[in-house]
C-alpha positions in Angstrom: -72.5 59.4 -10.9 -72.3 60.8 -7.5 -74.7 59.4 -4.7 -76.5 61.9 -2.6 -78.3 61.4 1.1 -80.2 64.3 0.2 -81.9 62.2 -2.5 -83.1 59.1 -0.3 -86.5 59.7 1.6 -86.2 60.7 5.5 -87.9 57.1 6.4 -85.6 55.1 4.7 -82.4 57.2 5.7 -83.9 56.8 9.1 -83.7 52.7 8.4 -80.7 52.4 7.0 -78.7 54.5 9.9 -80.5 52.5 12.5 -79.5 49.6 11.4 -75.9 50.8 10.9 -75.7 51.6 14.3 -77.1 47.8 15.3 -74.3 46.2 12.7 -71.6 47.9 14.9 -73.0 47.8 18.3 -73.0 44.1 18.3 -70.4 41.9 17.8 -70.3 38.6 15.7 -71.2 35.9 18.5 -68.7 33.5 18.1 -68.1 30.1 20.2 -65.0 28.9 22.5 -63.2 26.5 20.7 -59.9 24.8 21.1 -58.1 22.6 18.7 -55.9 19.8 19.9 -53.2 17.6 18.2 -53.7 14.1 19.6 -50.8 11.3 19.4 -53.2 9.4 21.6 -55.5 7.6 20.5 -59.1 9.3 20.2 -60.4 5.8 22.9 -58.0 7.1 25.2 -58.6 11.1 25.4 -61.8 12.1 23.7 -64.4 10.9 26.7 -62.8 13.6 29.0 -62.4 16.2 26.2 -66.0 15.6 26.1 -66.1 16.3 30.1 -64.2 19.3 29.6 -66.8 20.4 26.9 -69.9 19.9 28.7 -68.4 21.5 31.8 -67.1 24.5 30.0 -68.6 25.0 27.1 -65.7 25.2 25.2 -65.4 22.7 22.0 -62.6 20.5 21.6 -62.3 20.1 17.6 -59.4 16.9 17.8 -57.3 15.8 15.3 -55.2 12.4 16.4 -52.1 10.9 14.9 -48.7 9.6 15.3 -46.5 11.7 17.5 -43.2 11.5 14.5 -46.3 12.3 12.2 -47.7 15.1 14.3 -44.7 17.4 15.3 -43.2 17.8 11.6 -46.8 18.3 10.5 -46.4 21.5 13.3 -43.4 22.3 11.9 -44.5 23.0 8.3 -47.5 24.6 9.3 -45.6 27.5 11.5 -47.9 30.8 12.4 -50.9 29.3 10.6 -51.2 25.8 12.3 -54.7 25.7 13.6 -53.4 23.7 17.2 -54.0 24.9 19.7 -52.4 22.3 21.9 -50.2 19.4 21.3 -50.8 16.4 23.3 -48.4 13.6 23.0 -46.6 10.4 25.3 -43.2 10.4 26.8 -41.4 13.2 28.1 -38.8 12.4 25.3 -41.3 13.6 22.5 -42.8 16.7 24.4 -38.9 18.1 25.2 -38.4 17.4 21.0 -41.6 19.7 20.4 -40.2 22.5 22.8 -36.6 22.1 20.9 -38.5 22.3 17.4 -40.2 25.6 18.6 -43.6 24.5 18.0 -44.5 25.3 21.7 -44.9 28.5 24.0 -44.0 28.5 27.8 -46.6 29.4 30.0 -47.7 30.1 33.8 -50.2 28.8 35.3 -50.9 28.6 38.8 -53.0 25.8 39.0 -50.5 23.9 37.0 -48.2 24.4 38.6 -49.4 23.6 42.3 -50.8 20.4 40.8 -48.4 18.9 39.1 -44.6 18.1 40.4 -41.3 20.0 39.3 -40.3 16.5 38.4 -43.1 16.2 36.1 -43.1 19.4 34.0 -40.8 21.3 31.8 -38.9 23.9 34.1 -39.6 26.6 31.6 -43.4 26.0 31.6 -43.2 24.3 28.0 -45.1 21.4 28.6 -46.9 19.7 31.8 -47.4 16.0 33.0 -50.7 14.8 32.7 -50.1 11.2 33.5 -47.7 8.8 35.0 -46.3 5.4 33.8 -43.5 3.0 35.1 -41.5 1.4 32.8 -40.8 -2.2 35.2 -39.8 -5.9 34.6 -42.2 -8.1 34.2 -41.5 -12.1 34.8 -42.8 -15.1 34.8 -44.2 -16.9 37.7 -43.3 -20.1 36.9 -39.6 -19.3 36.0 -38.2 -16.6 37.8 -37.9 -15.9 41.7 -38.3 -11.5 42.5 -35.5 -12.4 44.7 -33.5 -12.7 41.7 -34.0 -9.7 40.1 -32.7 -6.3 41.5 -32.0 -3.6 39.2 -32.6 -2.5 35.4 -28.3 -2.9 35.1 -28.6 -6.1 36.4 -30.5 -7.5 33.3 -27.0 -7.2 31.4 -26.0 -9.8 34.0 -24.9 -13.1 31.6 -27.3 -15.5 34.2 -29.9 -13.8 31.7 -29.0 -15.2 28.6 -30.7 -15.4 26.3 -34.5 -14.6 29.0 -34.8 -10.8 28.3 -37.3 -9.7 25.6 -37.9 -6.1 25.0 -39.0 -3.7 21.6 -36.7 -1.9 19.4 -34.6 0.6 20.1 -36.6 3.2 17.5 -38.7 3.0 20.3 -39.2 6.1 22.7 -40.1 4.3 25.9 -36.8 2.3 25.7 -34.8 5.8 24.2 -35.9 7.3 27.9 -35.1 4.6 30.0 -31.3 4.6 28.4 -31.6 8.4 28.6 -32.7 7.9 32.6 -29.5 5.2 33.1 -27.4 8.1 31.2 -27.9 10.7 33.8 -27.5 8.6 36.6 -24.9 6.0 35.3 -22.9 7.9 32.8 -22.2 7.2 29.0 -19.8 4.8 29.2 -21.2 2.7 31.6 -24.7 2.7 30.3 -23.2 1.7 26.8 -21.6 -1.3 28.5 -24.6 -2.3 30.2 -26.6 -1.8 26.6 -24.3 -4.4 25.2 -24.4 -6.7 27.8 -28.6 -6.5 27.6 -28.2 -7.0 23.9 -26.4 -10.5 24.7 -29.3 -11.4 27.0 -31.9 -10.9 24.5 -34.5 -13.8 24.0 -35.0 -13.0 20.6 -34.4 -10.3 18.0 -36.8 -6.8 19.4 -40.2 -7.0 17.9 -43.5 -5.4 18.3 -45.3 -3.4 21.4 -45.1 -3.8 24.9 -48.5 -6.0 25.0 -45.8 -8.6 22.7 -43.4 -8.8 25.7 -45.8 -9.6 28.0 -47.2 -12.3 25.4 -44.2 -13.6 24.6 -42.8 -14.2 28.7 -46.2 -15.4 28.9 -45.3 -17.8 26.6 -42.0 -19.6 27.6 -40.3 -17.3 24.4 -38.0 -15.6 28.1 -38.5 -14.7 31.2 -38.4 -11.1 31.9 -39.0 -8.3 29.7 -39.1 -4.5 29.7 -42.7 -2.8 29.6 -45.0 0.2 31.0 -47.3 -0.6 33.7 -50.2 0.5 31.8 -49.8 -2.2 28.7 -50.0 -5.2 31.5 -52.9 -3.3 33.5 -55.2 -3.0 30.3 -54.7 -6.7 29.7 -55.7 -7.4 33.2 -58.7 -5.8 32.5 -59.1 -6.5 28.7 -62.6 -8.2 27.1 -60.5 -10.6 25.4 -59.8 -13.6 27.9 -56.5 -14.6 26.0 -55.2 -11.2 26.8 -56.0 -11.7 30.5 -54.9 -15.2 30.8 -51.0 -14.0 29.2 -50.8 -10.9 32.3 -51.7 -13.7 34.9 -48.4 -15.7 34.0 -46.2 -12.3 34.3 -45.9 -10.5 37.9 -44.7 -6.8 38.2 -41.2 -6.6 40.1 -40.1 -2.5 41.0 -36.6 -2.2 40.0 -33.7 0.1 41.7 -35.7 0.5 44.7 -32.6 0.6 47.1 -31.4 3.5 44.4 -32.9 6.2 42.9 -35.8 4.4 42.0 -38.1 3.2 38.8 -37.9 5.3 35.8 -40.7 6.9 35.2 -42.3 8.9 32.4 -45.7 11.0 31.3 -47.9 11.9 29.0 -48.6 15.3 28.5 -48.9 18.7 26.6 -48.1 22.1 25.6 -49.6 25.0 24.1 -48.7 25.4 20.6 -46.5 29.0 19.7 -49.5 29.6 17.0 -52.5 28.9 19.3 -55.1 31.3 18.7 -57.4 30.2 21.4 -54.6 30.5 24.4 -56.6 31.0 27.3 -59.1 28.1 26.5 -56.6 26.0 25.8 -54.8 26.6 29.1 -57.9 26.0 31.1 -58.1 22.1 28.9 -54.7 21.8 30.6 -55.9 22.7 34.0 -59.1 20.3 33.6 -56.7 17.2 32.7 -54.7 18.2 35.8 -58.1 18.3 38.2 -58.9 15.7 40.4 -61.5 14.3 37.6 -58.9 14.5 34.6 -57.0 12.9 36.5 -59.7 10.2 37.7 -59.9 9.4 34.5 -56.1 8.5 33.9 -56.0 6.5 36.1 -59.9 4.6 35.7 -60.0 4.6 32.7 -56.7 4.4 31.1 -54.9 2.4 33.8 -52.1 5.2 34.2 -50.8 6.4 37.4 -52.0 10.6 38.4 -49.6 13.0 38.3 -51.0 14.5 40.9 -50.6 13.4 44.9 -54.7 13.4 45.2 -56.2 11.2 43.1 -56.0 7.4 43.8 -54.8 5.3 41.3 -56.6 1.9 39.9 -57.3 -0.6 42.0 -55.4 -2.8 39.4 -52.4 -0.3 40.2 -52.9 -0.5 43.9 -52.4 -4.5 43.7 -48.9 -3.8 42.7 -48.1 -2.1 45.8 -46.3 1.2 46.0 -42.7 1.9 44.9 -40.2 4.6 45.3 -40.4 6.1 41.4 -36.9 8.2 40.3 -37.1 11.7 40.7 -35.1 12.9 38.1 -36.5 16.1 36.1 -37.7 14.4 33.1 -36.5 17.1 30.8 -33.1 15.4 31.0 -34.7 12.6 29.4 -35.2 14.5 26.3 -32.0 16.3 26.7 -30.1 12.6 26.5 -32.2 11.2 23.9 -30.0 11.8 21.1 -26.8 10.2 23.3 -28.9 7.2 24.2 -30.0 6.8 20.3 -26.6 6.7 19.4 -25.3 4.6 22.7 -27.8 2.1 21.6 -27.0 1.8 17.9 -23.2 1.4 18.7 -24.4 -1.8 20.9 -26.4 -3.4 18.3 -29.5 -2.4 19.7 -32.0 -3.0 16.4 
């Protein structure tokens, strides 16, 4: 049966066009969000999320997990992945992300006035948001810093059997081989992988915080770690944690070269983000002078950026001359220095 205006009274036609005209006029209010994937853990990133909300506004809805979890998770997902960002450790990872296609290159010129070439993907795929040296730590008691020089002097036989360091799965160790591949070349980086393996203390096991333990206690006498691992134990609640990083010193390796490798955190905005422009001004925040405060306070990481100080814990250490190689080659090697590292029994 056909339906007739003529047939509804003037005062309720009246109604129902007015409020027609209010149903289109305004818009469905609708708040700024942005939706991060986390491979940090939520301790270590959600206080200044929480910074950025309350500044901006904007929600930060965060999902954390592991990094080899995270990216395939990105993958399957595609167009209708809900991340808006990926946020992740080690150059190595974020270069894998870019090479997966699960990121989008952007400009930004805040970005890119705060952070470093060195420190950012060259494209605008991904940014540095934080900077850690992987050193040698040794032990007071049984090592002299006059004996120790460079990272290829660890293959050195005078070390046998002192040097403990984690698996070669492990990304932080992957980027150092990939750093000694760009600078050293394949062949001689796979000698000097061998010659580590025959140094080695005991078989690779566990984190970084286990090297430190395990110079600490007598097990050998250098090892391979990130700055940031012996820094929290410095400062950890737990006094056995604190009295293991007092036995180990910090020595700065390759400092008559090109310098200590170094590496980041950091992230990229996803291909699928629907929330772009709030999730390039996240990136931004991280990279202000109070993201970056927080780095280095609270998270005992170096700042990416020339104008934030870092921890006083970090300051103790002195300053060092860090390599300056763009650390996109990190990622680029990374399949080399898996396979380098394999072939010399690197477990």
């Amino acid at each position: 049966m056909a339906f007739h205006l003529s047939r509804i009274p003037s005062s309720l036609l009246h109604g129902l066009v007015l409020s027609a005209v209010f149903l289109v006029s305004v818009p469905p209010v609708t708040a700024e969000e942005v939706n991060v994937y986390s491979a940090r853990q939520e301790a270590l990133i959600k206080p200044i999320l929480d910074q950025f909300t309350a500044q901006t506004g904007i929600t930060v809805n965060l999902l954390t997990g592991e990094a080899d979890t995270l990216l395939p998770r990105l993958q399957i997902e595609g167009p209708n992945s809900p991340a808006d960002v990926f946020l992740t450790e080690d150059a190595g990872r974020l270069y894998r992300a870019k090479a997966a296609g699960v990121l989008q290159g952007i400009q930004s010129e805040t970005l890119e006035h705060a952070i470093p070439h060195t420190y950012r993907d060259p494209e605008g795929y991904w940014y540095g948001l934080s900077l850690r040296a992987r050193v040698i730590v040794y032990s007071k008691e049984r090592v002299r810093p006059e004996d120790l020089t460079t990272y290829e002097a660890l293959a050195d036989p005078k070390w046998k059997p002192r040097v403990c360091v984690r698996s070669s799965s492990n990304i932080y160790n992957q980027s150092l081989v990939a750093s000694l591949i760009a600078h050293d070349g394949a062949a001689e980086t796979e000698d000097w992988a061998r010659g580590l393996v025959t140094n080695f203390a005991r078989p690779p096991q566990g984190g970084d915080q286990d090297q430190i333990k395990a110079v600490a206690a007598g097990q050998c006498d250098v090892a391979l770690v990130n700055t940031y691992y012996l820094a929290r134990m410095l400062n950890a609640e737990e006094e056995a944690d604190r009295d293991a990083a007092s036995k180990v010193a910090v020595f700065w390796p390759n400092q008559a070269g090109r310098g200590v490798h170094v590496n980041v955190s950091g992230a990229g905005i996803t291909r699928s983000a629907k929330h772009r422009e709030e999730a390039i001004r996240l990136l931004e925040f991280l990279a202000s002078d109070e993201g970056q405060a927080w780095y280095a306070e609270h998270n005992q990481e170096y700042p990416v950026t020339g104008t934030v100080a870092p921890s006083a814990t970090l300051r103790e250490w002195g300053e060092f001359v860090p390599d300056t190689l763009n650390l996109s080659v990190l990622g680029e090697n990374n399949a080399g220095a898996v396979r380098l590292m394999d072939r010399a029994g690197w477990k």
